[in-house]
N, C-alpha and C positions, 0 to 999 in steps of 0.2 A: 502411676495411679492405679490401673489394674495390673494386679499379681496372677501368679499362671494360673491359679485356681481360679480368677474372677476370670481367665478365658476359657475354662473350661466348663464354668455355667454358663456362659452368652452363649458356648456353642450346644448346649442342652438344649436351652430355648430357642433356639436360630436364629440369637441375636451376633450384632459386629461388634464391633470397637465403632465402628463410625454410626450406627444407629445407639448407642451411648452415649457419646459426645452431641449427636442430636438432640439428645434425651436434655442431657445439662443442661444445651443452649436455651433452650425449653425452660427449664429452670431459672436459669440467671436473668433472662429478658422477658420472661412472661407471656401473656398473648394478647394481640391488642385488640381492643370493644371491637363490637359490629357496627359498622356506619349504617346504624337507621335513619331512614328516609321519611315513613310514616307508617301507620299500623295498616296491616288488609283489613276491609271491610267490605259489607256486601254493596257489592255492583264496581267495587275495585281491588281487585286480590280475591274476594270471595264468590265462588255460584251459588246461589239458591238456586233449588230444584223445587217447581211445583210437578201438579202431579198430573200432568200432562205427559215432561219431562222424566220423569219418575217411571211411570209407565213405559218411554217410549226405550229408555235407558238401561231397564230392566230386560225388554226383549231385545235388546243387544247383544246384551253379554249372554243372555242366553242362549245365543243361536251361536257365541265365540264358543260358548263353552263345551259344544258336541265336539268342536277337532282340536283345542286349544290344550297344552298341558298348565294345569293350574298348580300350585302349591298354595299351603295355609303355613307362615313362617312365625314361629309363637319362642322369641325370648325366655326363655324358662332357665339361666343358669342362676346359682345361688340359691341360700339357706334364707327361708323368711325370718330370720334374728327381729329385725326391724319392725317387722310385725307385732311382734308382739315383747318391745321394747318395755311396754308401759310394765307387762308383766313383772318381769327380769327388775325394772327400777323396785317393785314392790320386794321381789326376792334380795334385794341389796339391802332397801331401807328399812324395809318393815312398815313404810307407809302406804295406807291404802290412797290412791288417790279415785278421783271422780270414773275414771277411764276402769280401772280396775273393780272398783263397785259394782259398774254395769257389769263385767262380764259375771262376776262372782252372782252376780245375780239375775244373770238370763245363762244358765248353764244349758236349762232344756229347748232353750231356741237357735241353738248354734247345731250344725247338721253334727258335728263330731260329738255331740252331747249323752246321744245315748252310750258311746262307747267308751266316755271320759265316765259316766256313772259308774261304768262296769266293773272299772278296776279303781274306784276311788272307796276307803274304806268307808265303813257305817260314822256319819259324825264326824265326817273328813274337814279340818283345817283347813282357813282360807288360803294359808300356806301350801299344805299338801295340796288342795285344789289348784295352784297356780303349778306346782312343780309338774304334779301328775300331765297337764298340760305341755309343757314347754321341754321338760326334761324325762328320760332314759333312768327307771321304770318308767314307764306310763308314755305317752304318746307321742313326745319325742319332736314337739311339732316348732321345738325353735329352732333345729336344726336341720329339717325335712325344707327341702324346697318349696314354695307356694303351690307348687302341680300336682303334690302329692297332700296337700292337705283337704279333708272337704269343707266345702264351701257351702254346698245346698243340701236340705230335706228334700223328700221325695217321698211318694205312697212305695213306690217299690223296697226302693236304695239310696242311701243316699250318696250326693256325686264330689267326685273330686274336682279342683281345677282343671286338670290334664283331663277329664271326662267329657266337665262340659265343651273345650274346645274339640272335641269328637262332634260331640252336637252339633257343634255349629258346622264345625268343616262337611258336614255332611246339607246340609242347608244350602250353602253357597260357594263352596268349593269342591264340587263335584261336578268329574269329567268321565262319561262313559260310563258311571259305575261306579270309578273308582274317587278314592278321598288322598288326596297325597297330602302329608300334616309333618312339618320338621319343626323339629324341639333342638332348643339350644341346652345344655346340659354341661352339668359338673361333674369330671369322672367320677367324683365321690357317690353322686347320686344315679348314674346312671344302673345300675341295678334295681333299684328300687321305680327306673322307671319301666324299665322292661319288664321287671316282675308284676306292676300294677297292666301293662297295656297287654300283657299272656292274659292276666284275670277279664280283663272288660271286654275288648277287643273281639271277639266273637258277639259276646252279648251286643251292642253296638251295631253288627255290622248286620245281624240277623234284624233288628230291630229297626235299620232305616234302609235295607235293601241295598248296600252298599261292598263294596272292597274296600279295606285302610289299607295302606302304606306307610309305615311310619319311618321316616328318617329321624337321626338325631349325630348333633357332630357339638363338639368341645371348642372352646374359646381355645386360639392357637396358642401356644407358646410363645411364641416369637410375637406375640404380642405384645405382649405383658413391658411393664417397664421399670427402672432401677425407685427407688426409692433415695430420698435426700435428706440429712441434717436441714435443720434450719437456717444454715449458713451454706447451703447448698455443696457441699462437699459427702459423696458418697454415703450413706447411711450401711454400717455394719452390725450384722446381731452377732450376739456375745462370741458366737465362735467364731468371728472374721468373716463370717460369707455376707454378700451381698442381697440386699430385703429387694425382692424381684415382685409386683405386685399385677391382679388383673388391670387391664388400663381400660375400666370401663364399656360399657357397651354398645358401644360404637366401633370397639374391634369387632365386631359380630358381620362388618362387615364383610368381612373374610369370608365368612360362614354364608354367609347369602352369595356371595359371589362364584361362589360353587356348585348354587344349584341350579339344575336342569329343567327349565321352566318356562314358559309363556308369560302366564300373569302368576305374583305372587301376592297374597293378602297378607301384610305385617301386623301382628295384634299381641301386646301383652297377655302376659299368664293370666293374671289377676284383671282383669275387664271384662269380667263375662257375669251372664246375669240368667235367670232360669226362663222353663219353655215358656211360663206364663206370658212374660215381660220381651222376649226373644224376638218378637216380631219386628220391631224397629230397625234393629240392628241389622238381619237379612237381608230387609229391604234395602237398605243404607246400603251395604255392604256390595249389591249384585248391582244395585243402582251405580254407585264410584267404578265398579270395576267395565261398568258397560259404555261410560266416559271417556274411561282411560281408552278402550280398543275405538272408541269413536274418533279422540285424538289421535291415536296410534297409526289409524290409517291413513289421516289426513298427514303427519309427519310424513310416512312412508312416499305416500303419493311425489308428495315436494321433493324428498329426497332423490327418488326412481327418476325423476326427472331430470334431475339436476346431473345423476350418473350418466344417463343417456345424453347431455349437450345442450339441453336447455336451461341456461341462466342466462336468458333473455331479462330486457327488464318488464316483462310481462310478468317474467317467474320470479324476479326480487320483489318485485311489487305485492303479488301475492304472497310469499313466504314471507315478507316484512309486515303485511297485514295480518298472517296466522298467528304470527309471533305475541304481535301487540294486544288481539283483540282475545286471543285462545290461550295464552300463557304468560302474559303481561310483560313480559319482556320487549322492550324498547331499544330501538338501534340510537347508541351512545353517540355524542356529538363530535367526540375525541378518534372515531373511527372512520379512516378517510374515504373517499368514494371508489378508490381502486381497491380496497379492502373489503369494500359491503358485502359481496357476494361470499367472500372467506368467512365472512364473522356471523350471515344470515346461515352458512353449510353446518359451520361449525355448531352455531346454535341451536338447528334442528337435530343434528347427529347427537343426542345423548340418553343416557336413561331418562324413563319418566313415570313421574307417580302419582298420583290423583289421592288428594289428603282429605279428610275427615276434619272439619273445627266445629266445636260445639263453644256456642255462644257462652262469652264469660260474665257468670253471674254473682261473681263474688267481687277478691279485690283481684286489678288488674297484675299482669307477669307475664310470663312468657308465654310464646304463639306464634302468629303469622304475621310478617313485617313484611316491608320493603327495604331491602338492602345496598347497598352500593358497594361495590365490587371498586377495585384498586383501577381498571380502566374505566371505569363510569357507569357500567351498567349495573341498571335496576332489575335484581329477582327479588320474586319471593323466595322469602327462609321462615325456617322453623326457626326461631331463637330463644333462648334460654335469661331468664331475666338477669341472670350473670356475668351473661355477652354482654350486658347494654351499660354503656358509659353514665355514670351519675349525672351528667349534663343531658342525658338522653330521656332519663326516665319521666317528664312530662307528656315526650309521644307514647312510652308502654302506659300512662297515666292514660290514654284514649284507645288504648286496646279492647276490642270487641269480641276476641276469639281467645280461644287455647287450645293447644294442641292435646285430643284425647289419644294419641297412638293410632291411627286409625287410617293406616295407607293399602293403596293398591300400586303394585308397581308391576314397568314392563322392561327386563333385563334385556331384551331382544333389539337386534339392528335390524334395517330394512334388507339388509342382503342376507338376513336369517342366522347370524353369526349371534355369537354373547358378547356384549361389553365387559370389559374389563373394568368392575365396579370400583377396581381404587385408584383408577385415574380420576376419577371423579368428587374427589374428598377434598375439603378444603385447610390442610395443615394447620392451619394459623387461628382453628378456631376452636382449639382444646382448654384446658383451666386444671390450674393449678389448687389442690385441695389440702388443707394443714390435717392429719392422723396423729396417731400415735401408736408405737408397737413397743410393748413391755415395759410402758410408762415413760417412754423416754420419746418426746415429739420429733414428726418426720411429715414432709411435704411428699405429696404424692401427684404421679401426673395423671391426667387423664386426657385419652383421645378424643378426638370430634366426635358428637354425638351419631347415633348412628342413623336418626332421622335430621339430627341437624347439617352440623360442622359434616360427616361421613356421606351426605347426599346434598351437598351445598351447591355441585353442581350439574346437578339433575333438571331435565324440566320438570316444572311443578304447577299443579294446580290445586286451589284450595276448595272445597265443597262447606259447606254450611250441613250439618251434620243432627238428629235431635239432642239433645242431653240422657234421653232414654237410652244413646246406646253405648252410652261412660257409666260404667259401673265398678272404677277399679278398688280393691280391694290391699290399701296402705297397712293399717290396723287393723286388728281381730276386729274391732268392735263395728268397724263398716260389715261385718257380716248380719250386723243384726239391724241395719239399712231394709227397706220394702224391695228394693232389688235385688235382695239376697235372701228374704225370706219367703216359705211357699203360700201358694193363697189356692184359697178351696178350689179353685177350678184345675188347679195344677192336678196331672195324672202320675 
C-alpha cells in the first residue's frame, strides 16, 4: 500500500505507518454519535451570575492575576476564503445575489473602505470592485488571514482583527504589566503577521501602559492527515504523492499544550467587537476566569489532601459532593465501592475550563449537553450538532445554549506540574467530511474538536454568558452588524 516515497512523506510530517492505518480505520468505521443524555440549562449544566457574584468573581481573578502567568490563546490559522465566499460565487457567476448588493453597496461603512477607494479606478465595475477586494492587485483580502484584515472604523485608525485582540488582551489579560497573547498561524502568513505586530505594537503598548509578548507557533505537521477515495482507498494527485491535509482545529491542541501558563483565555480571531460595545465581554471574561481560580483551589485543596493520606470517607464525601454540585459530574453506579476513591482522584486530577454559553435565540444545534461516557458517566460536553444521532435530535430540539468560543482554562496540576493536554482527548469523537481536490471527490478526516472531542475530558463548567460578547465575524457583510460598526461615542 505505501511505496518508499509514501514513507518518506510520513516521515516529513512525523507521521507512522501505524498512525495511517489509524487514519483508515477511521475511515472505514466512521465515529460513533455522542450519547446525549439532555441539554444544560441554567440551574443544571449552566451558572448564572448575578451581580453580586459578578463582583465578587471579578476581584478574584484580580487579586490571581498580580502573581499568576496568564496567556490570551487566539486560533488565528487560515485564509478568510469563506468569508467572503458569496463574493468569489459573483466572480464565477456573474450573478449578483442579495449578500453581494449590500456590500457593493455599503463600501464606505466597512473599515477597509477607505483604502478599497484608493486604488479602485474612477467608475470602477461591480466586478473590479469585488476583485479589487478579494484579489492581488488590490487588497488581497481572500487570501490574507481574518487577523490581518480590518474589521473596525475608528477616529484615529482604523483596526485590524489581530489589533483588536491587543485591546482586549490588554483589558483582562494582563499580569504585572505584561500582556502575553499567542496566535495560531499559517507559515504562509506568518510574515505578514509580524510585519503588522513591528507596525502597532508600540503604538498599543504606549497607549494602555502595557508590555506585549507575542507568541505564535504553526499547526504541527504530524498532525495532519492522509486523504481518501471515496471507496476509502488512499487518495493520490496526479504525480502519485499522497493528499496529506490540516485535520482541523482541534490539532491546535498541540499548540496549547505547549504553553507556559497559569490561566489561559481561548477566543477566536473573528469575535471581537469595538471599545464602545467592549464592556460586556471584559467583564464576562475576568468574571469566568475568577471561577475558574475559585474552583481551582477548591480542586487543589481535595487533591493535597488526598496526597498527604486523607481518603477518609469524610474526604470522599466531600470530594463526591464538589464533584456533583461544582462540576456536575456524578459517581456512576457501575463503579464499585473499592473503586470510588480511584475514580473521585482520578476525577478531580484533570485540566479545567470554565466555558462561556450565550443563550440560543435562533434555531437549536450545537452547545452544552450531558453526555454519557462508555463507563456511565455524565459530563458535560461541547457537542457539535454532527455528533448527535438523528434519534437524538429531539433533546438538541430543547437546547438552550451554544457554544460562543469563549473559555478560560487551567493547564496546571496541584503539585505545580503541566498536564499533558493529549491524554485528555476523546479519540472517538472526530467526523468524517466529503471535499474535493482537482474536481476529483475525496473524504477527508477531521480531529476532535479542539473545545469539544480535544477537551472531552477535562473538567468543565458552563457559565451563562450575554450575547453582547458573540460578535463573530463568518461573512464580510457581519461587518456591517452594530457590533462592528462605530458610534459617535467611540474615540
Amino acid at each position: 500500500m505505501l511505496n518508499r516515497d509514501d514513507l518518506a512523506a510520513l516521515g516529513a510530517h512525523g507521521l507512522t505507518e501505524a498512525a495511517v492505518e489509524e487514519q483508515l480505520e477511521h475511515f472505514r468505521r466512521g465515529f460513533p454519535y455522542s450519547e446525549i443524555v439532555r441539554p444544560a440549562v441554567a440551574g443544571d449544566g449552566v451558572v448564572c451570575l448575578d451581580e453580586a457574584a459578578l463582583r465578587r468573581l471579578e476581584a478574584r481573578y484580580e487579586a490571581a492575576s498580580r502573581t499568576e502567568r496568564i496567556v490570551k490563546f487566539v486560533p488565528a490559522s487560515g485564509a478568510a476564503t469563506r468569508m467572503f465566499k458569496g463574493l468569489y460565487e459573483f466572480l464565477s457567476s456573474g450573478r449578483e445575489d442579495g449578500a453581494t448588493a449590500e456590500v457593493l453597496a455599503s463600501l464606505d461603512r466597512f473599515a477597509f473602505g477607505a483604502r478599497l477607494r484608493a486604488i479602485l479606478p474612477a467608475g470602477a465595475s461591480a466586478r473590479q470592485t469585488v476583485e479589487a477586494i478579494v484579489g492581488e492587485p488590490g487588497l488581497g483580502y481572500g487570501s490574507l488571514p481574518k487577523a490581518l484584515i480590518l474589521f473596525h472604523a475608528y477616529a484615529d485608525a482604523p483596526r485590524t482583527a489581530l489589533e483588536e485582540h491587543l485591546v482586549e488582551g490588554a483589558a483582562y489579560a494582563c499580569s504585572d504589566g505584561e500582556v502575553n497573547i499567542h496566535f495560531t498561524v499559517s507559515p504562509e502568513h506568518r510574515a505578514g503577521f509580524e510585519a503588522l505586530l513591528e507596525e502597532v505594537l508600540p503604538r498599543y503598548a504606549a497607549r494602555y501602559g502595557v508590555r506585549y509578548r507575542i507568541g505564535m507557533s504553526e499547526q504541527k505537521p504530524s498532525t495532519d492527515t492522509v486523504a481518501v477515495n471515496p471507496d476509502n482507498t488512499l487518495f493520490r494527485q496526479a504525480d502519485g504523492s499522497l493528499l496529506f491535509r490540516p485535520a482541523g482545529h482541534g490539532a491546535l491542541i498541540e499548540n496549547l499544550n505547549e504553553l507556559q501558563a497559569d490561566i489561559v483565555f481561548v477566543k477566536n480571531i473573528d469575535n471581537v467587537t469595538t471599545d464602545a460595545r467592549r464592556g460586556d465581554t471584559i467583564r464576562y471574561k475576568r468574571a469566568l476566569a475568577g471561577l475558574l481560580v475559585e474552583l481551582r483551589e477548591e480542586l487543589f485543596a481535595l487533591l493535597r489532601r488526598a496526597d498527604a493520606g486523607d481518603t477518609t470517607e469524610a474526604w470522599a464525601a466531600q470530594a463526591e459532593r464538589f464533584l456533583r454540585e461544582r462540576l456536575s459530574l456524578v459517581l456512576p453506579a457501575s463503579v464499585a465501592a473499592a473503586d470510588r476513591v480511584a475514580w473521585l482522584r482520578r476525577m478531580l486530577d484533570r485540566p479545567l475550563r470554565v466555558c462561556g454559553m450565550v443563550r440560543n435565540e435562533g434555531e437549536p444545534g450545537g452547545g452544552p449537553f450531558f453526555v454519557r461516557d462508555a463507563d456511565g458517566t455524565e459530563s458535560l460536553q461541547i457537542v457539535e450538532s454532527s455528533q448527535i444521532a438523528p434519534q437524538d435530535r429531539p433533546i438538541m430540539a430543547r437546547a438552550a445554549y451554544f457554544n460562543p468560543v469563549d473559555l478560560v482554562c487551567s493547564l496546571r496540576d496541584h503539585r505545580g506540574g503541566r498536564y499533558d493536554l493529549t491524554r485528555y482527548v476523546d479519540p472517538r469523537t472526530g467526523f468524517i467530511s466529503e471535499k474535493s481536490k482537482d474536481g476529483r471527490p475525496l473524504r477527508a478526516l477531521e480531529r476532535p474538536g479542539l473545545w469539544n472531542g480535544a477537551m472531552a475530558h477535562w473538567n468543565t463548567v458552563f457559565v451563562e454568558v450575554p450575547v453582547t460578547t458573540f460578535s463573530p465575524v463568518k461573512v464580510v457583510n457581519d461587518l456591517l452588524r452594530p457590533a462592528h460598526q462605530p458610534e459617535k461615542n467611540q474615540k
